[in-house]
N, CA and C atoms of all chains as a GROMACS GRO file, in nm:
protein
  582
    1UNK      N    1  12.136   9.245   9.289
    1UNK     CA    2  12.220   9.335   9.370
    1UNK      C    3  12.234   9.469   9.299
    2UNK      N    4  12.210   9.545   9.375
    2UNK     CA    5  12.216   9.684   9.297
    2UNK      C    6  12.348   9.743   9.328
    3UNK      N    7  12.384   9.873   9.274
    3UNK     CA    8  12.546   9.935   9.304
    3UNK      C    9  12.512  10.043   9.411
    4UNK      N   10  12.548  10.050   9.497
    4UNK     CA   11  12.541  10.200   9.590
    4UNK      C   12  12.658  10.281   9.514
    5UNK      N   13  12.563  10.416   9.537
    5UNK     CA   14  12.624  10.523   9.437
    5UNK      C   15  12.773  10.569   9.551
    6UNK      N   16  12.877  10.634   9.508
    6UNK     CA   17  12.966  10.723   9.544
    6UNK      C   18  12.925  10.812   9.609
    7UNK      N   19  13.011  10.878   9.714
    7UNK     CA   20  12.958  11.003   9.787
    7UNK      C   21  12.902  11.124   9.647
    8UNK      N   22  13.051  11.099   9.606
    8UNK     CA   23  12.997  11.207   9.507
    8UNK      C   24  12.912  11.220   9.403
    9UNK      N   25  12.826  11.118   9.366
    9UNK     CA   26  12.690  11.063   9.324
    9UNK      C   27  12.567  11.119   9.418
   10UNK      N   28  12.627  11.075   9.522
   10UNK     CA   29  12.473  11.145   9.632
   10UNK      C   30  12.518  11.279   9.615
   11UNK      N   31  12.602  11.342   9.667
   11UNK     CA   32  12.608  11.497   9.648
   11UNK      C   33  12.569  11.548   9.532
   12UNK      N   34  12.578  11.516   9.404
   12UNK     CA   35  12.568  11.577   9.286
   12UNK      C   36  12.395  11.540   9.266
   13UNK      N   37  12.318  11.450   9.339
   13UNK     CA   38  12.192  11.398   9.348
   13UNK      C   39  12.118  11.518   9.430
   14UNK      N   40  12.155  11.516   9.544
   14UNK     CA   41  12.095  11.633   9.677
   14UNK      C   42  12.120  11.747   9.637
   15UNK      N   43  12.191  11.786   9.469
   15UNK     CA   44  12.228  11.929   9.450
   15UNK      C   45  12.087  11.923   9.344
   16UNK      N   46  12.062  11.829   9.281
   16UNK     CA   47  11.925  11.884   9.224
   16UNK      C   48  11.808  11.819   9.314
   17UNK      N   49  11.838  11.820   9.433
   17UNK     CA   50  11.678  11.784   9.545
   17UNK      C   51  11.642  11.897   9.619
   18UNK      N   52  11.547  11.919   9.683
   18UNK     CA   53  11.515  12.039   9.751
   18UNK      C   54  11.458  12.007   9.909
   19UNK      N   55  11.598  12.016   9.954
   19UNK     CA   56  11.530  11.979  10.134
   19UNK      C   57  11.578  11.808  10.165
   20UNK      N   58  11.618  11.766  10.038
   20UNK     CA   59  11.685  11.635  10.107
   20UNK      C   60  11.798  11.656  10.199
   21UNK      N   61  11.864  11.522  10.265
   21UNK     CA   62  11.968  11.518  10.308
   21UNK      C   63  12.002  11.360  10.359
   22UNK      N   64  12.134  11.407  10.393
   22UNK     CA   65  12.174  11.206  10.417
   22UNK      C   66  12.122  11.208  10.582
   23UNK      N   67  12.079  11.064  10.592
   23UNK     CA   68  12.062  11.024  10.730
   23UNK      C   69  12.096  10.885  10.712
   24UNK      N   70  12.178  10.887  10.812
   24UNK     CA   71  12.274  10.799  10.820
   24UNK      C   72  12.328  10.764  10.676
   25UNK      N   73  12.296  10.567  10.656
   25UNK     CA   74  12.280  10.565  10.507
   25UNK      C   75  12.183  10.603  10.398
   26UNK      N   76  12.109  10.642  10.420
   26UNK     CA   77  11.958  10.708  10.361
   26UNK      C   78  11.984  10.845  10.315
   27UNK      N   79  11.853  10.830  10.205
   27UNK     CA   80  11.812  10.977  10.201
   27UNK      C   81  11.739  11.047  10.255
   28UNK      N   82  11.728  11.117  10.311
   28UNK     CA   83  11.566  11.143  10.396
   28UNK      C   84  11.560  11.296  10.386
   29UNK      N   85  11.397  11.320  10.393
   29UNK     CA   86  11.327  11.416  10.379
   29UNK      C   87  11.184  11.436  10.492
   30UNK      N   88  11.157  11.554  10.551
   30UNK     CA   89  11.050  11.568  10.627
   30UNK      C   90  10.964  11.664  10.516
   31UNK      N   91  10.835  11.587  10.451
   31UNK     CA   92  10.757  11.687  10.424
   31UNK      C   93  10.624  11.780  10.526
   32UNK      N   94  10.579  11.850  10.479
   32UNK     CA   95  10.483  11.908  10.592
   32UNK      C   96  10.424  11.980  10.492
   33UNK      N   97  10.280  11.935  10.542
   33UNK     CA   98  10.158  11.969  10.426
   33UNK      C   99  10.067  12.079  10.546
   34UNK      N  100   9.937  12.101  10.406
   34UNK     CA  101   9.833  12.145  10.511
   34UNK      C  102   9.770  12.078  10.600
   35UNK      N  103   9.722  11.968  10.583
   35UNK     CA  104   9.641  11.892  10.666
   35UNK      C  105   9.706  11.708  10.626
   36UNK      N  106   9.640  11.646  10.700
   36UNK     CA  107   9.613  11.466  10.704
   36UNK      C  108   9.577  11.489  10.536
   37UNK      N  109   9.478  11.517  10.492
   37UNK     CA  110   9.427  11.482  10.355
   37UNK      C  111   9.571  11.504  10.253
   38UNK      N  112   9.592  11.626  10.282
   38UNK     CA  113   9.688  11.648  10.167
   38UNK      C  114   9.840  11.555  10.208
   39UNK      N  115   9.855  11.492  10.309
   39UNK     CA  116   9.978  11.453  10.351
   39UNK      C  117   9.966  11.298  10.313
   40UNK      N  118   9.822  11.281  10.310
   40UNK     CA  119   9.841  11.093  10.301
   40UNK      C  120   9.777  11.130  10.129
   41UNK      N  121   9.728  11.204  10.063
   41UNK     CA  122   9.676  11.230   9.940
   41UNK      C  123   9.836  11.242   9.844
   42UNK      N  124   9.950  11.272   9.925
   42UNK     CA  125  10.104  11.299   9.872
   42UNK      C  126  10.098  11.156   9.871
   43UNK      N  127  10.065  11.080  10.003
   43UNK     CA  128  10.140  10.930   9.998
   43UNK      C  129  10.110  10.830   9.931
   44UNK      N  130   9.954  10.847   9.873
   44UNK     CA  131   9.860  10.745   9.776
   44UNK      C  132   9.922  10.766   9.615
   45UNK      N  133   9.977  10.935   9.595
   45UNK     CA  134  10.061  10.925   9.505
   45UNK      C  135  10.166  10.852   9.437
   46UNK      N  136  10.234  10.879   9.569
   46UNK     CA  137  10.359  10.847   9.524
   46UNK      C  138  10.367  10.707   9.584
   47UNK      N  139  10.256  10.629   9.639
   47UNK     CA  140  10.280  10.488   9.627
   47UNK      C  141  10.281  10.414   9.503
   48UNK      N  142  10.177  10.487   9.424
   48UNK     CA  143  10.186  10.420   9.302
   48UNK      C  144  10.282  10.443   9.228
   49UNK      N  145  10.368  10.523   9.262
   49UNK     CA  146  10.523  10.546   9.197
   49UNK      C  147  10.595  10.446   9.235
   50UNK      N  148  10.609  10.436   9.362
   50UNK     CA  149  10.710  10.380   9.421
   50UNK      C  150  10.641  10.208   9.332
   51UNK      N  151  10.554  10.205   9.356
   51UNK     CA  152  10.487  10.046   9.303
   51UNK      C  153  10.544  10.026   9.130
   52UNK      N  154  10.535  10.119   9.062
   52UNK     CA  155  10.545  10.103   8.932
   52UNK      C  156  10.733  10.136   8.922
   53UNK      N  157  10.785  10.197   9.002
   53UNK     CA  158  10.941  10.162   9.061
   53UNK      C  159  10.961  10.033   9.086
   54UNK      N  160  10.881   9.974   9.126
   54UNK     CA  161  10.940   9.822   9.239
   54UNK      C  162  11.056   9.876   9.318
   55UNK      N  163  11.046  10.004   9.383
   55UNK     CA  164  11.114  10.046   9.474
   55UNK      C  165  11.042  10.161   9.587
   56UNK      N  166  11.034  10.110   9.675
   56UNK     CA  167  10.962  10.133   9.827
   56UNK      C  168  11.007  10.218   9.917
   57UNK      N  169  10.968  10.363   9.992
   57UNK     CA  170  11.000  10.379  10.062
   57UNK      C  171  10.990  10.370  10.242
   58UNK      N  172  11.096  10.386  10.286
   58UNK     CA  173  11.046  10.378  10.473
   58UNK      C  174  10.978  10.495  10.496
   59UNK      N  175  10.844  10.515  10.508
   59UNK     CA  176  10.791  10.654  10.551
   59UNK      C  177  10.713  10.641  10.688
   60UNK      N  178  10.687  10.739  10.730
   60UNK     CA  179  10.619  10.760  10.891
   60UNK      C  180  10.551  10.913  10.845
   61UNK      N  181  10.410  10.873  10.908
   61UNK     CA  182  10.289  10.998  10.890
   61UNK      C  183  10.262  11.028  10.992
   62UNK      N  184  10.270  11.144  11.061
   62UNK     CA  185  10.193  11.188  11.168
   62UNK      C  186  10.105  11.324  11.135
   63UNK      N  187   9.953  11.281  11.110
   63UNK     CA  188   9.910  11.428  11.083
   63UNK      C  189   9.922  11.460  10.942
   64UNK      N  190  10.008  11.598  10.984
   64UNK     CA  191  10.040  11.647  10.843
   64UNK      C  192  10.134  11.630  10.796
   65UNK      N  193  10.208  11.540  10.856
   65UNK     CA  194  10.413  11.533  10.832
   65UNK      C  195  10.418  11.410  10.775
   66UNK      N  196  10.472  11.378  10.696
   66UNK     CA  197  10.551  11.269  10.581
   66UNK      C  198  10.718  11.278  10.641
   67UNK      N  199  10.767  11.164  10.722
   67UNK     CA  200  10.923  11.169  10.735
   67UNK      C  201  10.946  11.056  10.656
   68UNK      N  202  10.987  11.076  10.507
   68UNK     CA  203  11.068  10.991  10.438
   68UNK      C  204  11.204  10.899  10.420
   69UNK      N  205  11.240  10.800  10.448
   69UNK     CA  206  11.428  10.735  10.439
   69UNK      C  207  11.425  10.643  10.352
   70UNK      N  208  11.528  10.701  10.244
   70UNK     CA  209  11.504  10.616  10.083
   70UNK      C  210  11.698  10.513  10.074
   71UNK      N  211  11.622  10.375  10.108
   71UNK     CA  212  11.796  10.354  10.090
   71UNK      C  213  11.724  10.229   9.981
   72UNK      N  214  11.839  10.139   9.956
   72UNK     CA  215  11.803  10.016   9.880
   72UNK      C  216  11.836   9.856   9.974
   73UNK      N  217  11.751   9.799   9.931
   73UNK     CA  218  11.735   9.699  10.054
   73UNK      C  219  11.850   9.641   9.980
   74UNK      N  220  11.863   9.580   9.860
   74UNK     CA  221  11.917   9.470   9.835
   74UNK      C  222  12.100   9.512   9.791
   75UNK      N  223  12.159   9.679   9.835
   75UNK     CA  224  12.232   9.731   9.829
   75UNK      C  225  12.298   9.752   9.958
   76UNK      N  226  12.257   9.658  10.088
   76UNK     CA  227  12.279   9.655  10.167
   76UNK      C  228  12.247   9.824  10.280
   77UNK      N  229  12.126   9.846  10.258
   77UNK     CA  230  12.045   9.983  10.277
   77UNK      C  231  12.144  10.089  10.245
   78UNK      N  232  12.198  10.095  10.141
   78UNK     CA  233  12.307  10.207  10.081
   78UNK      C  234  12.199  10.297   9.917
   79UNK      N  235  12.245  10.394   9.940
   79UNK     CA  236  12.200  10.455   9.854
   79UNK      C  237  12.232  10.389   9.730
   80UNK      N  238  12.101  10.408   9.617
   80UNK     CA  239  12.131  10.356   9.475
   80UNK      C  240  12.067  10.455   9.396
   81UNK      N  241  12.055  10.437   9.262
   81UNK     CA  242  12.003  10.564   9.172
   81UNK      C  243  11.827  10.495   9.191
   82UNK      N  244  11.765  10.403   9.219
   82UNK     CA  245  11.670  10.378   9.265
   82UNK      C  246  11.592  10.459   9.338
   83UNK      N  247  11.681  10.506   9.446
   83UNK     CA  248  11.651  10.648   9.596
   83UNK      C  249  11.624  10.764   9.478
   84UNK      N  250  11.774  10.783   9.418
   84UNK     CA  251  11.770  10.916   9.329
   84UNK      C  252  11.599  10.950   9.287
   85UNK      N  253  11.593  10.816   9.163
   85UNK     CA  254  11.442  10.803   9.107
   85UNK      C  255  11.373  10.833   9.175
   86UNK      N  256  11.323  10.769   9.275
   86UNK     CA  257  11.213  10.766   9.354
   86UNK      C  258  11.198  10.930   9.455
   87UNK      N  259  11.322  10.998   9.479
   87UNK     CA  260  11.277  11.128   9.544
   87UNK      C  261  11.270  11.204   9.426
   88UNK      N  262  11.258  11.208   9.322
   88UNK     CA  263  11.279  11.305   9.216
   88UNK      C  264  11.082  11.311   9.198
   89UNK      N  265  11.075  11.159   9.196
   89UNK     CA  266  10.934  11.157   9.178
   89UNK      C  267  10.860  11.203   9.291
   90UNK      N  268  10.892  11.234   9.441
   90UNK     CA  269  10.799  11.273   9.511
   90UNK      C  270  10.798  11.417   9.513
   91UNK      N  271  10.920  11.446   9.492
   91UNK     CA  272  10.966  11.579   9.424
   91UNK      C  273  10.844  11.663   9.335
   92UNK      N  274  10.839  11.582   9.223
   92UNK     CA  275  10.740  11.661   9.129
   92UNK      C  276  10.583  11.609   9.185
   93UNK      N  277  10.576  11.522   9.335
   93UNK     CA  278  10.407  11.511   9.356
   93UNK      C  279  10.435  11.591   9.447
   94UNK      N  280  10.525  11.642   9.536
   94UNK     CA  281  10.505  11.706   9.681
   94UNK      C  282  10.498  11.852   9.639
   95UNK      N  283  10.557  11.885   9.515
   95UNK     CA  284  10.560  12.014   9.495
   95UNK      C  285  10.673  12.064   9.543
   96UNK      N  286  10.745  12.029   9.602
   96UNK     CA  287  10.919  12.091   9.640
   96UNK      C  288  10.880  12.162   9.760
   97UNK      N  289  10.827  12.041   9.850
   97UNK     CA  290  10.791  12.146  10.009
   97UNK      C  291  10.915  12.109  10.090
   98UNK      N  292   8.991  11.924  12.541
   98UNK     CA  293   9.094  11.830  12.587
   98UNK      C  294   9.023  11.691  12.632
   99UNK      N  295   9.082  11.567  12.588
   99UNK     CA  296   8.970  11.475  12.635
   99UNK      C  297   9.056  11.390  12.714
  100UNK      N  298   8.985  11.331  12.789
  100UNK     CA  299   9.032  11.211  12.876
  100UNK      C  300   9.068  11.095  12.885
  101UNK      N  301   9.235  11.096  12.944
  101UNK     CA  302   9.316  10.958  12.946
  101UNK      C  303   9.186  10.838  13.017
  102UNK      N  304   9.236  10.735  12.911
  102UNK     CA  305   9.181  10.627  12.973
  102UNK      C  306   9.261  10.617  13.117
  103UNK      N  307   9.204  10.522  13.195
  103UNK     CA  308   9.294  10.463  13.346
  103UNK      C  309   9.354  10.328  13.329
  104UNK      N  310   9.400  10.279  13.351
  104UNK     CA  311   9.496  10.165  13.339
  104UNK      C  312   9.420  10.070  13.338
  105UNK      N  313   9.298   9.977  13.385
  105UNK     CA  314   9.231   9.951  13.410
  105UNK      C  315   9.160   9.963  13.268
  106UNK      N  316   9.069  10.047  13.213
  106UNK     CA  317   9.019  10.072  13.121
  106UNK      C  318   9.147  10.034  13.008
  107UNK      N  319   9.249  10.085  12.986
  107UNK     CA  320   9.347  10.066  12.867
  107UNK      C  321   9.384   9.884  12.884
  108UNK      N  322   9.370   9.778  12.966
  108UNK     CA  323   9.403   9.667  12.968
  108UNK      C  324   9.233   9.616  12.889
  109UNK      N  325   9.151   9.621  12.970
  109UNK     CA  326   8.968   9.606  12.912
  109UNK      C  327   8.979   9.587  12.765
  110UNK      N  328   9.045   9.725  12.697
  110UNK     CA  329   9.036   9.729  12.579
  110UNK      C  330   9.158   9.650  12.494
  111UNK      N  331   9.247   9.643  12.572
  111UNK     CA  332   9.367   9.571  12.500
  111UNK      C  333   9.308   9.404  12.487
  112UNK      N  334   9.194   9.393  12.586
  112UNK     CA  335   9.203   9.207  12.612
  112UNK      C  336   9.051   9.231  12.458
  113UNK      N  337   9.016   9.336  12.403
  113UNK     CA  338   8.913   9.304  12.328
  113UNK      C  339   9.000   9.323  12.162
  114UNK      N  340   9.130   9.333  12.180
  114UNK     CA  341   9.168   9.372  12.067
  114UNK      C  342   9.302   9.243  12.014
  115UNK      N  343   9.339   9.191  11.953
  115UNK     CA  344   9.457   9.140  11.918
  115UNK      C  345   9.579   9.196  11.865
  116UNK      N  346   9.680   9.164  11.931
  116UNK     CA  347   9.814   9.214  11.908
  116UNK      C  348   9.875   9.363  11.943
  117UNK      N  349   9.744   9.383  12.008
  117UNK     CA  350   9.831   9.588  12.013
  117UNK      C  351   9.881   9.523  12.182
  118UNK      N  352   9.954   9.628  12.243
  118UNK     CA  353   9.992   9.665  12.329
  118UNK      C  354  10.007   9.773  12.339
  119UNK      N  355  10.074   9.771  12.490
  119UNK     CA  356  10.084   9.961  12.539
  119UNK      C  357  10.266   9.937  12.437
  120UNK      N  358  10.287  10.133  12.376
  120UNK     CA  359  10.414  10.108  12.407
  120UNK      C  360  10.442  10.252  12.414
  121UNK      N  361  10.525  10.271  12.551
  121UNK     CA  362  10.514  10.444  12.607
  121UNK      C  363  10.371  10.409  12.651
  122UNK      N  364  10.318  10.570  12.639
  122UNK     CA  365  10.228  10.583  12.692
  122UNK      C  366  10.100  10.574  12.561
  123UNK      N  367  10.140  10.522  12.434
  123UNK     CA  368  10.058  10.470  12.331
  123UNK      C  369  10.000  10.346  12.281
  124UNK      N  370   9.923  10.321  12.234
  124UNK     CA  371   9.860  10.158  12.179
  124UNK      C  372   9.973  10.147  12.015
  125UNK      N  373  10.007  10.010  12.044
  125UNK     CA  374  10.104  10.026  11.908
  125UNK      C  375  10.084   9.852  11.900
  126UNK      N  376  10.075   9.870  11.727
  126UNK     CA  377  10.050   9.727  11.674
  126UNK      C  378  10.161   9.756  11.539
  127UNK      N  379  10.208   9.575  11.478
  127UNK     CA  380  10.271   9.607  11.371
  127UNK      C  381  10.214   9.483  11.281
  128UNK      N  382  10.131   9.560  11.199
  128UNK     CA  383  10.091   9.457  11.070
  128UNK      C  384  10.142   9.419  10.962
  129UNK      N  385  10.157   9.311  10.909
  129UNK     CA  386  10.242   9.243  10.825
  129UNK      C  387  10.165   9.181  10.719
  130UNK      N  388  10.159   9.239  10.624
  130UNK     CA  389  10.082   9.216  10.480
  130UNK      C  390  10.152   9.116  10.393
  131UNK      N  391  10.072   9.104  10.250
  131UNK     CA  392  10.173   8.983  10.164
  131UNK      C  393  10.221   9.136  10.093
  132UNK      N  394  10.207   9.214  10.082
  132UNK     CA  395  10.287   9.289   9.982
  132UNK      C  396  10.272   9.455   9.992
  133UNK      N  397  10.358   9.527   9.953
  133UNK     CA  398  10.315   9.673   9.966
  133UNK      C  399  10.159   9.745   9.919
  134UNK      N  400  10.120   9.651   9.806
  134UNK     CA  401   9.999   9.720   9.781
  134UNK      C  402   9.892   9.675   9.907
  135UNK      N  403   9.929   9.533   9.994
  135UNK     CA  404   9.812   9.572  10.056
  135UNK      C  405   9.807   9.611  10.189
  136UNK      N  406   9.928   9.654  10.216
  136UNK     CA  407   9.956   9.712  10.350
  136UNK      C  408   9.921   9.884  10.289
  137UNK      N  409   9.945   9.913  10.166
  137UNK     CA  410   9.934  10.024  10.137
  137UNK      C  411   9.733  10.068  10.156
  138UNK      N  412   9.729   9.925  10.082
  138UNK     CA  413   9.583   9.939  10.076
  138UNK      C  414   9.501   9.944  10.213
  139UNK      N  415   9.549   9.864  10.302
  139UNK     CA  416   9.551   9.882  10.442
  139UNK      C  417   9.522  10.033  10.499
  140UNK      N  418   9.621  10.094  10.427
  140UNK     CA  419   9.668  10.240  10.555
  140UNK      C  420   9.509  10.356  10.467
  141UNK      N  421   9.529  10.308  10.301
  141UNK     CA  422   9.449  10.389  10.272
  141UNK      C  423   9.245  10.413  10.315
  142UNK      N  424   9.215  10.251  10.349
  142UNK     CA  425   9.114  10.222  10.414
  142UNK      C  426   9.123  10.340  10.531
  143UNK      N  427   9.217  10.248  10.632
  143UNK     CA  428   9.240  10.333  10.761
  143UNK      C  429   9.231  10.482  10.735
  144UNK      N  430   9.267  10.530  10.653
  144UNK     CA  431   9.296  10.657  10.636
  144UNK      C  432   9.177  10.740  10.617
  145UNK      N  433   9.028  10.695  10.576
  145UNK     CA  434   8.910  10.739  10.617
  145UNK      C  435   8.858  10.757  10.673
  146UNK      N  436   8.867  10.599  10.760
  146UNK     CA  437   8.832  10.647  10.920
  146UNK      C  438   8.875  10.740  11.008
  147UNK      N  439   9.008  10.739  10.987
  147UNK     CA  440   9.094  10.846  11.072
  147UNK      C  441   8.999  10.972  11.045
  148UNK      N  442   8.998  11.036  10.904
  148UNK     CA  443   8.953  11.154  10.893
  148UNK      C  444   8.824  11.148  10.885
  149UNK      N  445   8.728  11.060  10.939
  149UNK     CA  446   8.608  11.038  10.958
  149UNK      C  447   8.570  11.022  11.127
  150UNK      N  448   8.682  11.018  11.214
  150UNK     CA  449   8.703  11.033  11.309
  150UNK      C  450   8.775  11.167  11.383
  151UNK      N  451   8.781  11.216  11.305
  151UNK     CA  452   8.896  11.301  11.328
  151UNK      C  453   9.000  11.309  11.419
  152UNK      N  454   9.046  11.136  11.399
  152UNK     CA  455   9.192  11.138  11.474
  152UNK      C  456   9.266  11.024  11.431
  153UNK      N  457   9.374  11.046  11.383
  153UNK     CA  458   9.488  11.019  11.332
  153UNK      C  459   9.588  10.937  11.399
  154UNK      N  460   9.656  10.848  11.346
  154UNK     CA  461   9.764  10.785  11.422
  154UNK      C  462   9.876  10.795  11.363
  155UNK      N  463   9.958  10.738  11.418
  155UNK     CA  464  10.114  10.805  11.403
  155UNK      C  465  10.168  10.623  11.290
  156UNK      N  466  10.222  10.611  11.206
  156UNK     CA  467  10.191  10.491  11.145
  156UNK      C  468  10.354  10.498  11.062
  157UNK      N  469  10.372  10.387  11.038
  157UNK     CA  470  10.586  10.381  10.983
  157UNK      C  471  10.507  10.225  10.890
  158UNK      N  472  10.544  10.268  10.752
  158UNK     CA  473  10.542  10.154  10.617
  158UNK      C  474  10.642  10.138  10.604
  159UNK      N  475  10.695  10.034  10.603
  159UNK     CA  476  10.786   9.983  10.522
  159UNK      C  477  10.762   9.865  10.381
  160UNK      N  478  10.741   9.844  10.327
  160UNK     CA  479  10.697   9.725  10.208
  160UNK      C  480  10.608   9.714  10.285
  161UNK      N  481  10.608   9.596  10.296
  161UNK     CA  482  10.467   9.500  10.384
  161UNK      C  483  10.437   9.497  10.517
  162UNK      N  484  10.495   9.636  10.592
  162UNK     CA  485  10.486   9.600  10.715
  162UNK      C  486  10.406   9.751  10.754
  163UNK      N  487  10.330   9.761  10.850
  163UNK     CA  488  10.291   9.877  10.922
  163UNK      C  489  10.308   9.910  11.024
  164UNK      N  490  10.364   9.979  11.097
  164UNK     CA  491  10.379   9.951  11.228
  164UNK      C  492  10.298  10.096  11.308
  165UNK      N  493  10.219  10.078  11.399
  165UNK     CA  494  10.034  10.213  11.434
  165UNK      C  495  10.107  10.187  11.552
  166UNK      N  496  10.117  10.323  11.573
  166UNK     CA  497  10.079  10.396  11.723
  166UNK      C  498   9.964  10.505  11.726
  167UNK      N  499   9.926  10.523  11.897
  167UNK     CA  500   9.788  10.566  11.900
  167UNK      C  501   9.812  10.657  12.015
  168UNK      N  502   9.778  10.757  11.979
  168UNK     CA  503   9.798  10.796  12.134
  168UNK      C  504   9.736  10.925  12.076
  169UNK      N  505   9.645  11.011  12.208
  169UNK     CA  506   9.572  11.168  12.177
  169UNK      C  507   9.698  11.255  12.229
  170UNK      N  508   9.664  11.377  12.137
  170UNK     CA  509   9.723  11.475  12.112
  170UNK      C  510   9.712  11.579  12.222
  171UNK      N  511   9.575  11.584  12.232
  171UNK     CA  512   9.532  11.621  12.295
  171UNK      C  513   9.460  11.610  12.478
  172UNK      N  514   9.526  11.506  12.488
  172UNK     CA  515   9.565  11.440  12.615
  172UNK      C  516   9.697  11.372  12.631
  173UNK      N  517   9.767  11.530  12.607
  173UNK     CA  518   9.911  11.468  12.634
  173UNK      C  519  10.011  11.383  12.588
  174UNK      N  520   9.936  11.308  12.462
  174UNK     CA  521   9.997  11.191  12.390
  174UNK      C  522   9.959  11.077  12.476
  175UNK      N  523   9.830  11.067  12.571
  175UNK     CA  524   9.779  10.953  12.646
  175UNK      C  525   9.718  10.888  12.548
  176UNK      N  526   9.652  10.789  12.639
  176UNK     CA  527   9.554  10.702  12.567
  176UNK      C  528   9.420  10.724  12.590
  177UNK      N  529   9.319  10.738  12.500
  177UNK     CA  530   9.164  10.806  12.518
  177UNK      C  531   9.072  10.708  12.445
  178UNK      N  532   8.956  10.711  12.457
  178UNK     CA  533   8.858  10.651  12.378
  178UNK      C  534   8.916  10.657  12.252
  179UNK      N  535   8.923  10.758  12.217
  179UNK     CA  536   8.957  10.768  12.039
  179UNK      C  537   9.081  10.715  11.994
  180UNK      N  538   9.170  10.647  12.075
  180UNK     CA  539   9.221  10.570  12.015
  180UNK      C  540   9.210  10.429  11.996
  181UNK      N  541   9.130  10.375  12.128
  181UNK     CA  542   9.075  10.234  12.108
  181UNK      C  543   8.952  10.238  12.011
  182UNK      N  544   8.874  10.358  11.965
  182UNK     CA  545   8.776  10.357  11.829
  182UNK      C  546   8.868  10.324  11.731
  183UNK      N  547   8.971  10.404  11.719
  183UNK     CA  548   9.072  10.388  11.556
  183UNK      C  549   9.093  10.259  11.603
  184UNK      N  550   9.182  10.215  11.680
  184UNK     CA  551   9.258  10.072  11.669
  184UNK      C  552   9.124   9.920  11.674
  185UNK      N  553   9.027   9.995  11.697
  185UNK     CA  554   8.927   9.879  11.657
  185UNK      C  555   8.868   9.868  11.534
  186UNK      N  556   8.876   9.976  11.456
  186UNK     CA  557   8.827  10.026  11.298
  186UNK      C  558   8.966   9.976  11.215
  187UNK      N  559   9.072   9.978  11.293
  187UNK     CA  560   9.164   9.870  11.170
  187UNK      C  561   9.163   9.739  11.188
  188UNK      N  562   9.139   9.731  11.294
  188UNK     CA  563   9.079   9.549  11.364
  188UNK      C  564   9.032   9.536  11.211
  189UNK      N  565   8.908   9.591  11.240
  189UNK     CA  566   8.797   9.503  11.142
  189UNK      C  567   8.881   9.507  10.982
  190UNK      N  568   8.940   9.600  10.942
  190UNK     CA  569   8.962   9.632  10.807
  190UNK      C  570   9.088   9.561  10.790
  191UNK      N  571   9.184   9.557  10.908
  191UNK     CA  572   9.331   9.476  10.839
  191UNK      C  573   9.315   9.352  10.871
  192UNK      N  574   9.153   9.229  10.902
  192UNK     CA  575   9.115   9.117  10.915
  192UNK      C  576   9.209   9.075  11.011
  193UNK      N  577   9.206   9.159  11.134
  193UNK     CA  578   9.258   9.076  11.276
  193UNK      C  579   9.419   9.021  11.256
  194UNK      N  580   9.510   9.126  11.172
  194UNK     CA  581   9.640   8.969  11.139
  194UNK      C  582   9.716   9.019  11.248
   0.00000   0.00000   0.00000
């Protein structure tokens, strides 16, 4: 069981993210690349992040768009520092789009 | 701009395929892997063809699950040949599950 963070944990989190925001219980982010290559070339990345995390995100690709929602399953889909981790890392593969 | 299949034609191809259906006016299947790497591994296969086809589907990961919609862009978000090519090119590659 993991801890879901405090509001004021996520806020002080989304103050060093760029373009996150809450949805619903999630974190979520829309990236938007140049093309399919570079958008699923972001996602082959950061799968192996998320894999070497043992923490997964809900994503949807259309094209060039990556719509990301980072909650924790076993936190009852509530934010954990798991989410934190894991957007920090797509963070430094997406380039802060 | 290319051309919607006819209703008629979109059933033909649904009875040669397993598990997709219409949903809207798109072909949508949801595959269920033993684990993120091989649903991941899944999308990344797919993900050649797509750009070896040059057409793309609209696709939501979660861990082990995939869930493909199909539909042209360029016909309105209908259904066209090129999407019963993609959804038969993951046939073969996600072994029919």
């Amino acid at each position: 069981m993991s801890t879901p963070l405090t509001a004021k944990e996520i806020q002080d989190a989304l103050g060093e993210l760029q373009g996150w925001a809450r949805d619903g219980d999630a974190l979520a982010k829309t990236y938007v690349f140049g093309s399919f290559r570079e958008a699923f070339g972001f996602m082959t990345r950061v799968a192996f992040e998320a894999e070497a995390l043992n923490h997964h995100p809900e994503w949807t690709n259309v094209y060039n768009r990556v719509v990301v929602r980072l909650s924790t399953h076993d936190a009852g889909g509530k934010v954990t520092a798991k989410d934190v981790a894991l957007a920090k890392r797509m963070e430094r593969i997406g380039g802060v789009k």
